[in-house]
MIKEMAR-850020 format. One record per residue (C-alpha): x, z, y negated. Coordinates in Angstrom, 2 decimals. Example, Ala and Ser with C-alpha at 12.3 -4.5 7.8 and 13.67 -1.06 7.14 Angstrom:
BEGIN
<atom><c1>12.30</c1><c3>7.80</c3><c2>4.50</c2></atom>
<atom><c1>13.67</c1><c3>7.14</c3><c2>1.06</c2></atom>
//
This chain:
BEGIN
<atom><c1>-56.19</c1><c3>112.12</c3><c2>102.32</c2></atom>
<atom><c1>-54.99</c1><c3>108.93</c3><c2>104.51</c2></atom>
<atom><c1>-51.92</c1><c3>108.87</c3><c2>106.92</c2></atom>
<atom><c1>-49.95</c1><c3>107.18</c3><c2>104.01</c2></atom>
<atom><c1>-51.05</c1><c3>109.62</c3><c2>101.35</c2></atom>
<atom><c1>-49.75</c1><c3>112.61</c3><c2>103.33</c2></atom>
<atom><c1>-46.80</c1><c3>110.82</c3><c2>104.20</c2></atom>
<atom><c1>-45.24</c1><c3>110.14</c3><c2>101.46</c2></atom>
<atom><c1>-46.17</c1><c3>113.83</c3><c2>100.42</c2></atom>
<atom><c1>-43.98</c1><c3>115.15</c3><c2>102.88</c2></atom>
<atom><c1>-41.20</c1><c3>112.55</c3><c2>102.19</c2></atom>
<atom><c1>-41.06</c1><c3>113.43</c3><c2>98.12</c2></atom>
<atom><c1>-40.73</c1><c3>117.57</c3><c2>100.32</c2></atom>
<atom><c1>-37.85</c1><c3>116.27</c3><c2>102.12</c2></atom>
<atom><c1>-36.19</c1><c3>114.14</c3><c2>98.90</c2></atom>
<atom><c1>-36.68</c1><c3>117.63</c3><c2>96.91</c2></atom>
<atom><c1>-34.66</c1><c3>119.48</c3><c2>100.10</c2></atom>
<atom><c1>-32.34</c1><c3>116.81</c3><c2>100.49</c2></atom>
<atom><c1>-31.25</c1><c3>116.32</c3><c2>96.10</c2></atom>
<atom><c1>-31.57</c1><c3>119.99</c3><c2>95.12</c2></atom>
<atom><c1>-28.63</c1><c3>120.51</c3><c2>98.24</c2></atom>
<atom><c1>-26.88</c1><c3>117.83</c3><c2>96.36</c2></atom>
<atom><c1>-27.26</c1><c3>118.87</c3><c2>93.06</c2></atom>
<atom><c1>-25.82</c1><c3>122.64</c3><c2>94.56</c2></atom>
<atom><c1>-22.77</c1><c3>120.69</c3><c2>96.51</c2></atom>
<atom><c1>-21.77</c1><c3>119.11</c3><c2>93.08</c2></atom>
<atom><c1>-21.69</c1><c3>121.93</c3><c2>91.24</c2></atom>
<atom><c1>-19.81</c1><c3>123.90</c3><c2>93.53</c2></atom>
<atom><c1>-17.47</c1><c3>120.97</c3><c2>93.82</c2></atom>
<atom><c1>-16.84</c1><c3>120.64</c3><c2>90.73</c2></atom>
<atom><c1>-16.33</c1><c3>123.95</c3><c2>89.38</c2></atom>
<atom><c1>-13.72</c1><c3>124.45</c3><c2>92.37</c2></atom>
<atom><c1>-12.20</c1><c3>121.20</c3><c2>91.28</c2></atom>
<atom><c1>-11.78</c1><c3>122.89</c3><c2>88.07</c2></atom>
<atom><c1>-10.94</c1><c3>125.99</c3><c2>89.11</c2></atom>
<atom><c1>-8.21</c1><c3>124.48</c3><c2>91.40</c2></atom>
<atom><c1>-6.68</c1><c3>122.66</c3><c2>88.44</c2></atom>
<atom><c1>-6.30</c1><c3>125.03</c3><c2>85.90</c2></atom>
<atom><c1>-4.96</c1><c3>127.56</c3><c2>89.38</c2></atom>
<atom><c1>-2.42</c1><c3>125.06</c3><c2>90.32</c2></atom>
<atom><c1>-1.16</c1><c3>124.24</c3><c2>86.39</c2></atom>
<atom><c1>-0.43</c1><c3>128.00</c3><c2>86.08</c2></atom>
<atom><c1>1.38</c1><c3>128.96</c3><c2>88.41</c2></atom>
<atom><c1>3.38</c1><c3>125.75</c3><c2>87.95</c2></atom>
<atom><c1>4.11</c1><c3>127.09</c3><c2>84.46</c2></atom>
<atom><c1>4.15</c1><c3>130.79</c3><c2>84.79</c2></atom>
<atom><c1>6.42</c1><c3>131.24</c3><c2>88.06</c2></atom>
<atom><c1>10.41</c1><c3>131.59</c3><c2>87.59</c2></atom>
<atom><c1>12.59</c1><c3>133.68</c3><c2>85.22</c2></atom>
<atom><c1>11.69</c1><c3>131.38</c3><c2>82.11</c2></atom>
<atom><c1>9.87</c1><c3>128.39</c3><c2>80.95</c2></atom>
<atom><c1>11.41</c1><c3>125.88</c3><c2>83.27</c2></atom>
<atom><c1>11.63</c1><c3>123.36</c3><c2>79.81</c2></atom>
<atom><c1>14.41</c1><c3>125.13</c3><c2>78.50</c2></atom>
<atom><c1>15.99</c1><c3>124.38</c3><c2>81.93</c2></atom>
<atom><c1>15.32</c1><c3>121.09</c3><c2>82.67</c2></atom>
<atom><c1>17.10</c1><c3>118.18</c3><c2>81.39</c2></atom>
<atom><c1>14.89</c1><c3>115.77</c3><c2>79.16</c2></atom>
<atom><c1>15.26</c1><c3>113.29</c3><c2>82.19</c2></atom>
<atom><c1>13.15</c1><c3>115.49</c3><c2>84.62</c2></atom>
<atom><c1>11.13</c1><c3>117.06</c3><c2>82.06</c2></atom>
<atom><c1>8.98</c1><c3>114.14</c3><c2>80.30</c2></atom>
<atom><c1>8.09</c1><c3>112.31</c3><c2>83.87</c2></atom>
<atom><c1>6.48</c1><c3>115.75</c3><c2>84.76</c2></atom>
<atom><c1>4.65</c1><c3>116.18</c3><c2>81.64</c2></atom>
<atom><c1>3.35</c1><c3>112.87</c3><c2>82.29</c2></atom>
<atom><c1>2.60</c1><c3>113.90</c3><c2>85.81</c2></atom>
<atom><c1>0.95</c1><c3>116.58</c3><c2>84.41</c2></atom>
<atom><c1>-1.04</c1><c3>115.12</c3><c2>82.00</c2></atom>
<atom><c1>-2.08</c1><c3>112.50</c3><c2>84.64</c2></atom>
<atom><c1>-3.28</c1><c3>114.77</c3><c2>86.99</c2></atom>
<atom><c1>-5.14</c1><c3>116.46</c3><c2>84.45</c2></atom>
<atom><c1>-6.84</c1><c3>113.19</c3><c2>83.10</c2></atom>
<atom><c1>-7.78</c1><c3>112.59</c3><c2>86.88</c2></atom>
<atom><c1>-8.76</c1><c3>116.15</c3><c2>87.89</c2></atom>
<atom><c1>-11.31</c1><c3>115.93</c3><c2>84.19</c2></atom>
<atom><c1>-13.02</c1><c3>112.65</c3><c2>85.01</c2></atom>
<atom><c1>-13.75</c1><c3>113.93</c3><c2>88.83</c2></atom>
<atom><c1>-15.30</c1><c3>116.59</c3><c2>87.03</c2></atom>
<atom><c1>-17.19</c1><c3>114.99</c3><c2>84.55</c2></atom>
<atom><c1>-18.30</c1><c3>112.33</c3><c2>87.48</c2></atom>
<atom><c1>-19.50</c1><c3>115.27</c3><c2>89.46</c2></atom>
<atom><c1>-20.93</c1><c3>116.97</c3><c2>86.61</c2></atom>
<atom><c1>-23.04</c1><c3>113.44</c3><c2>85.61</c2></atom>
<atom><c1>-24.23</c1><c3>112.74</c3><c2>89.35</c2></atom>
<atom><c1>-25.58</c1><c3>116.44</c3><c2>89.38</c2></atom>
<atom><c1>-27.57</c1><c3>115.41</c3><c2>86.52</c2></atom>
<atom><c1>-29.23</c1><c3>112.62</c3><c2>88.36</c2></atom>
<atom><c1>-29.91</c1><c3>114.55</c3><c2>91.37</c2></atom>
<atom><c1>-31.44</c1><c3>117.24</c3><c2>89.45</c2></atom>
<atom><c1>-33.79</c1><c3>113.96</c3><c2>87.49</c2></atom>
<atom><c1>-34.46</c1><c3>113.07</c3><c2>90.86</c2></atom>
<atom><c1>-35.69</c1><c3>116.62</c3><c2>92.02</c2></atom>
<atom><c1>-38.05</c1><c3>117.12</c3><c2>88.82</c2></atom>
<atom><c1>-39.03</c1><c3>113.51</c3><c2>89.04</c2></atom>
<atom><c1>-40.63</c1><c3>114.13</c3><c2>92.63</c2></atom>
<atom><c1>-41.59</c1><c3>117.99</c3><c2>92.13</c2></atom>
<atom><c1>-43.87</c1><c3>116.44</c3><c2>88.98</c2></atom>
<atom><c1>-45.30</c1><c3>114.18</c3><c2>90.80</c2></atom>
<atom><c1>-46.44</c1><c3>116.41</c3><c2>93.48</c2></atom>
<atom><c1>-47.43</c1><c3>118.94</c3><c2>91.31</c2></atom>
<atom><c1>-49.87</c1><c3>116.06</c3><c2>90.44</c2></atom>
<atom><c1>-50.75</c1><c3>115.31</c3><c2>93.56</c2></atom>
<atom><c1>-51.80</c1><c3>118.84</c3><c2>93.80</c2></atom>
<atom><c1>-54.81</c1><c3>118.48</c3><c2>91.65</c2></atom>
<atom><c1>-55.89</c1><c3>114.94</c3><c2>91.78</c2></atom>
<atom><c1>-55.60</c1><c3>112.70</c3><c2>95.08</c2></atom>
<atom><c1>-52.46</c1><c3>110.00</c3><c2>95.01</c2></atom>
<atom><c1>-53.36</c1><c3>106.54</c3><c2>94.72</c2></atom>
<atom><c1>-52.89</c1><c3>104.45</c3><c2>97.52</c2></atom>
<atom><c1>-50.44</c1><c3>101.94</c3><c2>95.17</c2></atom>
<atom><c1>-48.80</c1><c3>104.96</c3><c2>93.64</c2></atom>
<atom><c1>-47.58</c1><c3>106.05</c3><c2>97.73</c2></atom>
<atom><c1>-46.37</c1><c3>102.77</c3><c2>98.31</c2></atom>
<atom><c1>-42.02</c1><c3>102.62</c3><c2>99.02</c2></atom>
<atom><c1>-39.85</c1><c3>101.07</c3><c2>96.22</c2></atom>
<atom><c1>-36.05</c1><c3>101.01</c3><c2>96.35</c2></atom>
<atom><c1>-34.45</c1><c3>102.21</c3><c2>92.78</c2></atom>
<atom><c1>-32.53</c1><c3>98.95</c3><c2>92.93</c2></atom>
<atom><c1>-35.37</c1><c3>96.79</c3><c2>92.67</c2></atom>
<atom><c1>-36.94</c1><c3>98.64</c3><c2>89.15</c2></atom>
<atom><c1>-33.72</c1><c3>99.29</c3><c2>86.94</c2></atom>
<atom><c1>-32.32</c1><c3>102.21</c3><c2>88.37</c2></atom>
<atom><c1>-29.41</c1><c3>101.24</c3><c2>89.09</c2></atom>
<atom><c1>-26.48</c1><c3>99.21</c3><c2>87.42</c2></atom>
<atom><c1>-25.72</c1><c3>96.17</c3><c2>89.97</c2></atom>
<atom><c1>-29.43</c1><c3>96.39</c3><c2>91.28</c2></atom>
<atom><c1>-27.94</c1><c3>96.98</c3><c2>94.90</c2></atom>
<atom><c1>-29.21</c1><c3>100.99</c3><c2>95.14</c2></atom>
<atom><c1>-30.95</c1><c3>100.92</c3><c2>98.51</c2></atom>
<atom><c1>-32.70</c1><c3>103.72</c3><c2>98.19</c2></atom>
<atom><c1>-36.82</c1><c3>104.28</c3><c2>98.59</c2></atom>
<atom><c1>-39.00</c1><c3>106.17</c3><c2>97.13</c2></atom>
<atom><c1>-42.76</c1><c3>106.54</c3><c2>96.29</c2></atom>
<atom><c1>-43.44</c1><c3>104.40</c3><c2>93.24</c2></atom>
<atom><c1>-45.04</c1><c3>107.05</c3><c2>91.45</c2></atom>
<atom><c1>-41.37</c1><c3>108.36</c3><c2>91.34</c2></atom>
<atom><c1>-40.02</c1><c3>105.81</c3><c2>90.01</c2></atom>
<atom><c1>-42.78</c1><c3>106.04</c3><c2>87.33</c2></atom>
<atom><c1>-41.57</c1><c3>109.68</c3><c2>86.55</c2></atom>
<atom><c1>-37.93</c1><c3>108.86</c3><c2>86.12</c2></atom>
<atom><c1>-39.57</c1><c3>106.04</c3><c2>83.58</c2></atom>
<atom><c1>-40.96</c1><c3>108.53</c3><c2>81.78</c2></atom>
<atom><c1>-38.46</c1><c3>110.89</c3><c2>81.56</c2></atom>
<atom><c1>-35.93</c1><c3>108.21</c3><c2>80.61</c2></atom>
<atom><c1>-38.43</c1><c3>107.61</c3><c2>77.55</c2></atom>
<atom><c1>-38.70</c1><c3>111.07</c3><c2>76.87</c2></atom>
<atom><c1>-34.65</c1><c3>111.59</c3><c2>77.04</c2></atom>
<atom><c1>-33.77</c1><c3>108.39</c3><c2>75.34</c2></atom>
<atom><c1>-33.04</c1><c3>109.81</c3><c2>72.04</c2></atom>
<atom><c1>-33.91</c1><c3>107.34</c3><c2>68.70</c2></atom>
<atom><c1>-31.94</c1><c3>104.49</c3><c2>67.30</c2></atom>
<atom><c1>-28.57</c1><c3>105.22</c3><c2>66.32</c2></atom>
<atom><c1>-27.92</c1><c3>108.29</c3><c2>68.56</c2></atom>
<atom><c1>-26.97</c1><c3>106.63</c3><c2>71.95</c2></atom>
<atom><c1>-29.88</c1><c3>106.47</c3><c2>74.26</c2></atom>
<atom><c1>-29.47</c1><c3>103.41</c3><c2>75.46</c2></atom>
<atom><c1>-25.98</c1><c3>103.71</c3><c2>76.42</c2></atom>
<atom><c1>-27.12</c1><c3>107.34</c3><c2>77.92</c2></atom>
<atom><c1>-30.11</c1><c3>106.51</c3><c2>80.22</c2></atom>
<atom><c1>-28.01</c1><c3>103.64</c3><c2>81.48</c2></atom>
<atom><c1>-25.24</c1><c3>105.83</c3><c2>82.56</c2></atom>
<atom><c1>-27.72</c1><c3>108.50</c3><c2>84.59</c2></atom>
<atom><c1>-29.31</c1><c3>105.51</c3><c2>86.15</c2></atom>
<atom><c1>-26.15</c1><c3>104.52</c3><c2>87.42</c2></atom>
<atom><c1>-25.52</c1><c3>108.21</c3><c2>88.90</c2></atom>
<atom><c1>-29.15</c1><c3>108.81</c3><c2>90.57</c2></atom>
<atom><c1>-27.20</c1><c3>108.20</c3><c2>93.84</c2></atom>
//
């Protein structure tokens, strides 16, 4: 194995480290996010004596239902934002454990070592994602973005375009 070979070895090791803490600090922030949400909304609405609608006049009551519903609009994307970019990170973690469960058995390529930034092979949605990797990642995430992509008709395209917009 050459300098390079071993190399990028221990840099997919640290991207595996360094995504699967990601993916764990998304989750966690979004479920608390959540959590936090549905917390604050009920003790809004359960504290006092009675419903506070039967108390308020109409004038006070419909800009808080829209403040309400706003907040909860907001607080539902963050989530669903958090839940999508835990998706990538967790493509990005199988991507690089497959291929060095490959290198395992048969000897990387020289080419296959060589650093690529995401940006530069469609994996990313303004082509400005900075990021390197080993190419034979990027070849992974190809492949799983095949395998993924579900057939005509059922939104694939419009799906694998989304994750590759969230890998960082």
């Amino acid at each position: 194995m050459t300098g390079i070979q071993a190399k990028a070895r221990e840099l997919l090791i640290a991207h595996i480290s360094r995504f699967a803490t990601y993916h764990g600090q998304k989750e966690t922030m979004t479920w608390g996010a959540a959590t936090l949400h549905v917390v604050a909304v009920s003790i809004l609405l359960g504290t006092g004596r009675g419903p506070f609608w039967h108390l308020a006049p109409w004038w006070k009551f419909w800009p808080f239902v829209a403040l309400l519903a706003g907040t909860a609009f907001i607080a539902f994307r963050f989530v669903k934002r958090q839940f999508d970019r835990r998706h990538a990170a967790a493509k990005l973690v199988n991507a690089c454990s497959n291929v060095l469960t490959r290198w395992v058995l048969n000897e990387p390529e020289h080419d296959s070592c060589a650093l690529v930034r995401l940006g530069e092979y469609g994996f990313a949605s303004d082509g400005k994602d900075w990021q390197v990797m080993p190419k034979a990642v990027i070849e992974e995430l190809r492949e799983v973005r095949q395998l993924e992509t579900p057939k005509c008709g059922q939104g694939g395209l419009k799906r694998w375009l989304h994750d590759d917009q969230n890998l960082t």
